[in-house]
N, C-alpha and C positions, 0 to 999 in steps of 0.2 A: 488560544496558544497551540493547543493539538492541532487545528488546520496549518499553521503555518510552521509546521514541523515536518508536512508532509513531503517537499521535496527533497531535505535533506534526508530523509529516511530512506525515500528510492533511491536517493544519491548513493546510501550506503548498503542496501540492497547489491543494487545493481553494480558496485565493485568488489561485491562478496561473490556472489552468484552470476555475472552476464547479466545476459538478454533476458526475457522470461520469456516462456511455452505456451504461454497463455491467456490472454487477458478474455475474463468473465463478467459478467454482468446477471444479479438477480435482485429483480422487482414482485419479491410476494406481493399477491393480489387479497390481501384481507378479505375480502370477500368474498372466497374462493377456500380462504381456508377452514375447515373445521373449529379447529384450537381456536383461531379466532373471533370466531362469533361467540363459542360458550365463554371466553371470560369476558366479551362485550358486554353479554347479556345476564352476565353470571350465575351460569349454569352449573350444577356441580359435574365432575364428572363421571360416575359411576352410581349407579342403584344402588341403595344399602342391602337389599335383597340379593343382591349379583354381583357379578364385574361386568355385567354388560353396561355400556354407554345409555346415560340419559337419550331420549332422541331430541335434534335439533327441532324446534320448530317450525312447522310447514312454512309456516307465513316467511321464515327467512328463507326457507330453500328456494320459493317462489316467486319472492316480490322482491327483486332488486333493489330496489327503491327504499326497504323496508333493510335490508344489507348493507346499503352505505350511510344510511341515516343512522344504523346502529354501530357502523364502524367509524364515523365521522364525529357519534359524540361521545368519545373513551380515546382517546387520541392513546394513556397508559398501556391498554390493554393492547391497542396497536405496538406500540413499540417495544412493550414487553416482547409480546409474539413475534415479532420481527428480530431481537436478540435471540429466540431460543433458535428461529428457524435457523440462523446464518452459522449459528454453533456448530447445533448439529448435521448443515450440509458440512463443513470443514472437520468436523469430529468422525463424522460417519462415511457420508458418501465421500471427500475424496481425504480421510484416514490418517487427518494430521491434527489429534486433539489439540486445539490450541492452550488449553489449561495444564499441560504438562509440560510445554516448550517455557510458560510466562508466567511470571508471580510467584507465589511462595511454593507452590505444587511442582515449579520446574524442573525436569531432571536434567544435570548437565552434561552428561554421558548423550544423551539423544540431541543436543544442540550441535555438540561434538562430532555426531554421527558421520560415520561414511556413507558412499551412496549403497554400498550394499545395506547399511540394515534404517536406510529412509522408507519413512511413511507410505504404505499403497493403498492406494484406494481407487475410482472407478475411474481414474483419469491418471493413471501408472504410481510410478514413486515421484512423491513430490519432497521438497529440500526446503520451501519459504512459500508462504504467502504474504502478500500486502494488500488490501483493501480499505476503500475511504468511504461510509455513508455517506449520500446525497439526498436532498429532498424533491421528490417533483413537483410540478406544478398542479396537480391534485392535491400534492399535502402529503402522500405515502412517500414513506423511506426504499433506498433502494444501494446497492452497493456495488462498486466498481473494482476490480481488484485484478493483481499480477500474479502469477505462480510461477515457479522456477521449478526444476525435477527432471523430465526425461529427455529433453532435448537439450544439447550444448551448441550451440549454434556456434564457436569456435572448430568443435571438431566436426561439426557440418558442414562446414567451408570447404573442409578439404576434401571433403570424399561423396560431397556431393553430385558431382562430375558420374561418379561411375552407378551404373544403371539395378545393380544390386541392393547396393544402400539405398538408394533411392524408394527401391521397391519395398524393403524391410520400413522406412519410415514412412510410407505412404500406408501400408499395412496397420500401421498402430493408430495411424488418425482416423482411419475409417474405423480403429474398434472402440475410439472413444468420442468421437466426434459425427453426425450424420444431418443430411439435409435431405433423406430419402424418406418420401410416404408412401406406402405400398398401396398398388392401384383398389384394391379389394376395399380398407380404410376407407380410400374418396370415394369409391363410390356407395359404401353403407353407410355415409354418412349422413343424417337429416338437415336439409335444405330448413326444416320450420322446426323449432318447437325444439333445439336442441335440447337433453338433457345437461340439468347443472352439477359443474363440477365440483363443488362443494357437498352435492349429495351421494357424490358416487363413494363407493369403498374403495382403498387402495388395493392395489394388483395382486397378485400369486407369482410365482415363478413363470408358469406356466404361460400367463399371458401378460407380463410385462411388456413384452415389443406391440405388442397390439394397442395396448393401454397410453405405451409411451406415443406412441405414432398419433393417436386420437389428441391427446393434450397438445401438442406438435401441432398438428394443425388445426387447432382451435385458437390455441395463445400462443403461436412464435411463429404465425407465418405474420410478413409484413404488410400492410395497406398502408400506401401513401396520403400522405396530408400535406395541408398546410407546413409542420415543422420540419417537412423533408426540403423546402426551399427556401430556407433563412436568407440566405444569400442571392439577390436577386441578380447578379452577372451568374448564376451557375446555370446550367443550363440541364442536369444532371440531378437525379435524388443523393443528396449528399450520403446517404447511406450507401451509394452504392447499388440499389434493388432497381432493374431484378439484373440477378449477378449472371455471370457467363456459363453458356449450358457447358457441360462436358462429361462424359459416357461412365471418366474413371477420374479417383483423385490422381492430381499430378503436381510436378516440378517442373518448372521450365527455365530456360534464360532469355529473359526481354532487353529488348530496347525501343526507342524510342523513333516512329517513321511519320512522317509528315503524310495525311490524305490528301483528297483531290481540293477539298476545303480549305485545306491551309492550316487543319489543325493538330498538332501531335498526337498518335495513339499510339497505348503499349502493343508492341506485335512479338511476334517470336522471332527470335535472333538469328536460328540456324535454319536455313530453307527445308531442308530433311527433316526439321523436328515436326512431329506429332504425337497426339494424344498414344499413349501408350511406348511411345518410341523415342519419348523427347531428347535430347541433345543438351549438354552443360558443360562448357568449355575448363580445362583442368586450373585450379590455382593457379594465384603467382607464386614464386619458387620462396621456400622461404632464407633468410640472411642469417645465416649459422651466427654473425657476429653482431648482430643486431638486435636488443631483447625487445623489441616492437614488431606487431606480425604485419606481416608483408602488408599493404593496403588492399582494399577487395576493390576492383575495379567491375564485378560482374553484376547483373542485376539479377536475383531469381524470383520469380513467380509462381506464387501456389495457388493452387483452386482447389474445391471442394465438389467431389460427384454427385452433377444437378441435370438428372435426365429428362424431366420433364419442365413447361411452365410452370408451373404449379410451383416445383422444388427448386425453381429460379428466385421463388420470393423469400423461401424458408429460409431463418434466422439460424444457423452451426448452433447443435442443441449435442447434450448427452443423453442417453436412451431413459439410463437409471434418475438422472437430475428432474428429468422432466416429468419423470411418472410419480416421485415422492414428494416435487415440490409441490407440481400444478401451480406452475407463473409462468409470468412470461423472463424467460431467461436468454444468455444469450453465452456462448462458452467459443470462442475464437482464439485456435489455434495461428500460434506466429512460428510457423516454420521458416521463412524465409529472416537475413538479415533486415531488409529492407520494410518487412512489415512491422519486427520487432521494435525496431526505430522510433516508426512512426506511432505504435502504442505507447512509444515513451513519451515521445513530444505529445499527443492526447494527453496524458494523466498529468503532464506539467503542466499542461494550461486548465486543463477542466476538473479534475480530482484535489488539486491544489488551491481551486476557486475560497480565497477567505474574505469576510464579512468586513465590511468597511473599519478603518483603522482610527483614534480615536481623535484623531487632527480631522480626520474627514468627517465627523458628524457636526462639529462648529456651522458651515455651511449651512447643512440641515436642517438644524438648531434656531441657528439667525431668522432664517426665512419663516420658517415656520412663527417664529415667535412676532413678524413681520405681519404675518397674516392673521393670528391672532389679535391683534391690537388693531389691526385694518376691518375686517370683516366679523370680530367677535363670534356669540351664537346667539342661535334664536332659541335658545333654552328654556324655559319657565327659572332657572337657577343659574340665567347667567350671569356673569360675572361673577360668581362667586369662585371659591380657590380650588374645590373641587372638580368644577364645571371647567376651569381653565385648564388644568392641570389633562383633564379626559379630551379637551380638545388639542392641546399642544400634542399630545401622543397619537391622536387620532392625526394630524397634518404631518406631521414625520413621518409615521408610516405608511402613509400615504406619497411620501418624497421618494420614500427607499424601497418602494414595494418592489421590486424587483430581484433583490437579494432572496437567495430561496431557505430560508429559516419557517418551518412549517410548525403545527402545534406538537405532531409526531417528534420532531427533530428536537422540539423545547421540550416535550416531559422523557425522549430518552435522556437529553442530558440533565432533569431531576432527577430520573434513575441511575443517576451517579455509571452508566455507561459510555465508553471510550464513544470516542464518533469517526476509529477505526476497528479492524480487525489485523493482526499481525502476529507471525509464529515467532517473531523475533523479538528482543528489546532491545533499546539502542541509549548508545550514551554519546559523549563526544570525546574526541582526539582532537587534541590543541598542537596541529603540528605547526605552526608556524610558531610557535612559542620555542619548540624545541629547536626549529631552524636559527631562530635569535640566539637558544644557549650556547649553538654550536660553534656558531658565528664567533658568540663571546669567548667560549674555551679555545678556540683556534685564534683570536686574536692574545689569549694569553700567554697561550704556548709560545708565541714565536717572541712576544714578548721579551718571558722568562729565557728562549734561545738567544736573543740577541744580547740580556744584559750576563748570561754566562758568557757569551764571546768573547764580550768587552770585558770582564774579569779574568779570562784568563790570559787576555791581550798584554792586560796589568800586569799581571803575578809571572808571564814568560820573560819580561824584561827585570825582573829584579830577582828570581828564585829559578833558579836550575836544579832540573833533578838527578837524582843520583843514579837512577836505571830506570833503565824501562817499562821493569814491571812497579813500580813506586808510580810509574807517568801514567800506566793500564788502571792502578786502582784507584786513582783520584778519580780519572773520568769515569769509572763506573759508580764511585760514590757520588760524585754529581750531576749523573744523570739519575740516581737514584732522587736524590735529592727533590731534583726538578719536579719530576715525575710525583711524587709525595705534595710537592707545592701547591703542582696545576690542580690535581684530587682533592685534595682539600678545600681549595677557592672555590673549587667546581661543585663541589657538595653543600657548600656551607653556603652556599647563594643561594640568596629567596628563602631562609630557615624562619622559623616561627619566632616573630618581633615581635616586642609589645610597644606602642606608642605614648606618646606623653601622660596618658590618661590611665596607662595600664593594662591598655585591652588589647587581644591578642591580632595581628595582622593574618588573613587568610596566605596561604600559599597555594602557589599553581602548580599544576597537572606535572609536569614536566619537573618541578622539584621533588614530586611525590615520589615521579618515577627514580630519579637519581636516588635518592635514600631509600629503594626499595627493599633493600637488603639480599642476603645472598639464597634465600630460597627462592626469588624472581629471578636470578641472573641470567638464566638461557629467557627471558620474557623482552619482546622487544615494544617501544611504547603502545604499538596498535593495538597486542596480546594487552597489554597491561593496561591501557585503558577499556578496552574490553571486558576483561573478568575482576578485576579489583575492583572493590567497591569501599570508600573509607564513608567509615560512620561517627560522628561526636559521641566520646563517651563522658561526657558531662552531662551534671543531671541537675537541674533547676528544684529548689527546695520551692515548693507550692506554700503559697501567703495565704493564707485563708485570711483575708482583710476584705471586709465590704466597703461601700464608699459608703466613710460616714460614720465606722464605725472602727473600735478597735480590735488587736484580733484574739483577745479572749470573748470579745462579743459576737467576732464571727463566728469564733469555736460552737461557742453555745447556742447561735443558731442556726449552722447545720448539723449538730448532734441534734 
C-alpha cells in the first residue's frame, strides 16, 4: 500500500514546493562498508581493554568472494545498515534530521519553517526530501529521491536571462556538485592490485578532496554494459555517457536543428552564444490580470564542467557524500525547467514501480497450478502436501521473477521499516467533496431566494405597509432569517447518525471541517485537513474470554 501511495505523495510535494533541485541516487555497496561486515559477521564493536575497534578480518578485507558470501547470507544485517546509512546521510551530511520533521519527535515550528531558518547541510538549505527504496538485481537495496531547497525554478525563469544570476548559480553547483578528477589522482592511481575500500580509514580535514576524488573515480565513474541499451532502436547509452565536454559549468538556451543525417540535435539557439558568454532570451512578459504564469516557451540547457575524457564518463557526485559514504552514488542537479520535468516523469514511472495487484496473481496461480498436475515432481516425497505446496511456490516465482522484491527488501520490511524516506507526512484533502457541499449550499440558497420572492409576491398583494422604515426592517429580519436557515442545513448535513442497529454512521472530511468551530475559522480546508487530526475517544472494555471457556475462567488463567 506504501508503493502505491507514491505518486500522490510527489503529487503533494510538488504543489507544496515546485520543481525539485535535485534528484539523487545512493546504492551502499555492503561490501565496501565497515558497519557492515562486523554485524554480518558479528563482530563486537570495541575492545573491552579500549575504545579502539576490533579489526576486521583479513580474509574479508581480501577475498571478495568471502565479502559477498557473508553479505549475501544476513540479508537483516544488510538492511539494518542500509536504514542507518540513509538516516544519517539526510540527518548529517545534507542536515535535515528526518525524526524531528515525522512521528511523535516532530517539531512543528520547523515544518512551519521559513526559508531563513531551513536545514543546511553540504548541498545548501534544503525545505523537503522524498525518496523511494528499490531493489537491484543483485538483491542490495538502493534509493531514489527528490530534494527541494535552494533553487526555485519559478524565480529562475525570470532572471535567468541575465548573465549575473547566471554566474551566482553556476557558482553554487560547482560547490556542491563535481565531475572533476585532478590529473595528479589518475595518474597515482594503481592500474593492479588497487587497495580496498573497506580497509581504508575515513579522511581528515586536510585531505578530504583528495580522498573524495579517489572513491569518485573508482565507484562513480561510468562503464557501459549491456543495461545501457535496453532499447534496441536507441542508438545511444540511454544514460547519456559519455556526456558533452565543456571548460566551465553553464546555461544555455537550445533548440532543436535537423544534421546532415536527418536527425534532430540539441544546438545552441543564439549564434553568439558560448561557453562562458552564453546568451538566454528575456521572459514572456507577465499578465497583471491573469493568476497563471505566463507559459515558458524557452528551452534551457545545463551542463556540468567536464575537461577531460576521463571526466566525460564521471557520474555529478558531492565531494563530502562520496568520501563518508564510499558507494556508488549519484547526486544531479535539475537547474533547468526542462530537466526538472523530466525527473518527474522518471519517478512516475520507475520510483512508483508496484508489485502485481491481487486480480493479477489468479493468472499466475492457474498456470502454475496447471503445471503442477501436468508435469508433478520428481521428488522422493512427491505428491505429498508439502512437496506440492514447495512446488506451486517454486512455479510462481518462477512466473513473476521479474518483479524486483529481493530478500534485503523482505527482511527491511520485517524490520517493520517504511520502504520510503520523507521529511514530510501526508494526509488527504477530499476536495471534491467539498466542491459537492458547495454545489449543495448554492443550490439551497437560491432556493431559499426564490421561495422568499414568491412570499413576498404574496404578502405585497394583500398587506401594505405603513412606512418605509417598517418595509427596511422586515427585509433585514428576513434576510436574517434566510441566512440562519441556509447555516444550519449547511452544518447539520452529514452530522453523526445512527442506523437501524444503532451504530454510529462515520462522517466525512468536509463535514468535519464545517463544525470546526471558531478557534479554526481563519483555517481554510487545505490548513485543516493538514494539521487537524481527529482521534476516537472510545475505549473498548477488554473481554478476557478464551474460546471455550468463561471469563472467570479466563481471569484465573491469566493471573
Amino acid at each position: 500500500m506504501e508503493r502505491k501511495s507514491t505518486l500522490s505523495r510527489h503529487y503533494g510535494l510538488y504543489h507544496a514546493f515546485g520543481l525539485p533541485f535535485l534528484f539523487g541516487t545512493i546504492s551502499p555497496g555492503m561490501r565496501n562498508l565497515p558497519l557492515a561486515l562486523r554485524m554480518c559477521k558479528r563482530l563486537p564493536v570495541k575492545c573491552d581493554q579500549g575504545p579502539n575497534l576490533i579489526p576486521i578480518p583479513e580474509v574479508l578485507l581480501t577475498n571478495i568472494h568471502e565479502r559477498d558470501k557473508s553479505i549475501s547470507s544476513n540479508p537483516v544485517a544488510s538492511a539494518r545498515v542500509f536504514d542507518i546509512v540513509i538516516k544519517a546521510f539526510f540527518s548529517i551530511i545534507m542536515g535535515i534530521p528526518l525524526h524531528l520533521l515525522r512521528g511523535k519527535k516532530s517539531i512543528f515550528t520547523r515544518i512551519l519553517a521559513t526559508p531563513s531558518t531551513d536545514f543546511t547541510g553540504a548541498y545548501g538549505k534544503i525545505r523537503a526530501i522524498y525518496g523511494v527504496i528499490e531493489a537491484q538485481g543483485s538483491g542490495g537495496l538502493h534509493i531514489h529521491f527528490h530534494a527541494w531547497g535552494m533553487l526555485d525554478h519559478n524565480r529562475m525563469s525570470r532572471f535567468i536571462h541575465d548573465k549575473n544570476f547566471r554566474l551566482e548559480v553556476t557558482n553554487f553547483i560547482d560547490k556542491i556538485i563535481t565531475c572533476e578528477i585532478p590529473a595528479d589522482i589518475v595518474e597515482g592511481e594503481p592500474k593492479e592490485a588497487r587497495p580496498i575500500i573497506a580497509a581504508q580509514p575515513y579522511p581528515n580535514i586536510a585531505n578530504l578532496s583528495q580522498d573524495s576524488a579517489k572513491c569518485r573515480l573508482r565507484l562513480q565513474a561510468h562503464r557501459h554494459s549491456a543495461t545501457c541499451w535496453k532499447r534496441k532502436d536507441c542508438e545511444t547509452c540511454r544514460m547519456a555517457y559519455k556526456r558533452q565536454q565543456a571548460q566551465l559549468t553553464y546555461l544555455t538556451e537550445l533548440y532543436a536543428e535537423m544534421d546532415k543525417n536527418g536527425k534532430w540535435i540539441p544546438t545552441r539557439k543564439h549564434k553568439d552564444s558560448k561557453p562562458g558568454n552564453e546568451i538566454i532570451s528575456p521572459p514572456p512578459p507577465i499578465d497583471e490580470n491573469s493568476p497563471l504564469d505566463p507559459p515558458e516557451a524557452r528551452t534551457v540547457g545545463f551542463g556540468m564542467a567536464r575537461k577531460t575524457e576521463l571526466e566525460q564518463y564521471q557520474v555529478e557526485a558531492n565531494e563530502l557524500t562520496s568520501s563518508l559514504l564510499r558507494c556508488n552514488t549519484s547526486m544531479q542537479p535539475l537547474i533547468s525547467p526542462s530537466q526538472a520535468k523530466s525527473a518527474s516523469y522518471y519517478a512516475a514511472n520507475y520510483v512508483s514501480k508496484d508489485p502485481f495487484e491481487l486480480s493479477s496473481c489468479l493468472p499466475f496461480l492457474y498456470q502454475a497450478q496447471l503445471d503442477l498436475r501436468k508435469y508433478g515432481s520428481k521428488a522422493e516425497d512427491a505428491g505429498e502436501p508439502s512437496r506440492n505446496v514447495k512446488v506451486l511456490i517454486e512455479k510462481v516465482l518462477h512466473k513473476v521473477n521479474k518483479i524486483e522484491v529481493s530478500a534485503n527488501q523482505a527482511a527491511s520490511a520485517m524490520l517493520g521499516h517504511d520502504s520510503y524516506f520523507s521529511s514530510h507526512d501526508f494526509t488527504y484533502c477530499f476536495a471534491w467533496d467539498a466542491v459537492k457541499r458547495f454545489h449543495e449550499f448554492e443550490l439551497l440558497k437560491n432556493n431559499l431566494a426564490r421561495e422568499k420572492h414568491d412570499s413576498e409576491e404574496d404578502s405585497s398583494s394583500n398587506v401594505i405597509s405603513d412606512s418605509e422604515e417598517d418595509e427596511s426592517d422586515n427585509e433585514e429580519r428576513s434576510q436574517k432569517t434566510a441566512r440562519e436557515l441556509v447555516t444550519t442545513k449547511f452544518r447539520n448535513a452529514g452530522k453523526l447518525e445512527r442506523n437501524k442497529d444503532g451504530e454510529v454512521i462515520t462522517i466525512n472530511q468536509v463535514t468535519k471541517y464545517i463544525n470546526k468551530g471558531e478557534y479554526f475559522d481563519t483555517f481554510s480546508l487545505y490548513d485543516y485537513s493538514a494539521i487537524v487530526r481527529h482521534s476516537s475517544n472510545v475505549t473498548k472494555k477488554k473481554k478476557y474470554r478464551l474460546r471455550g471457556r468463561s471469563s472467570e475462567t479466563a481471569k484465573a488463567h491469566r493471573g
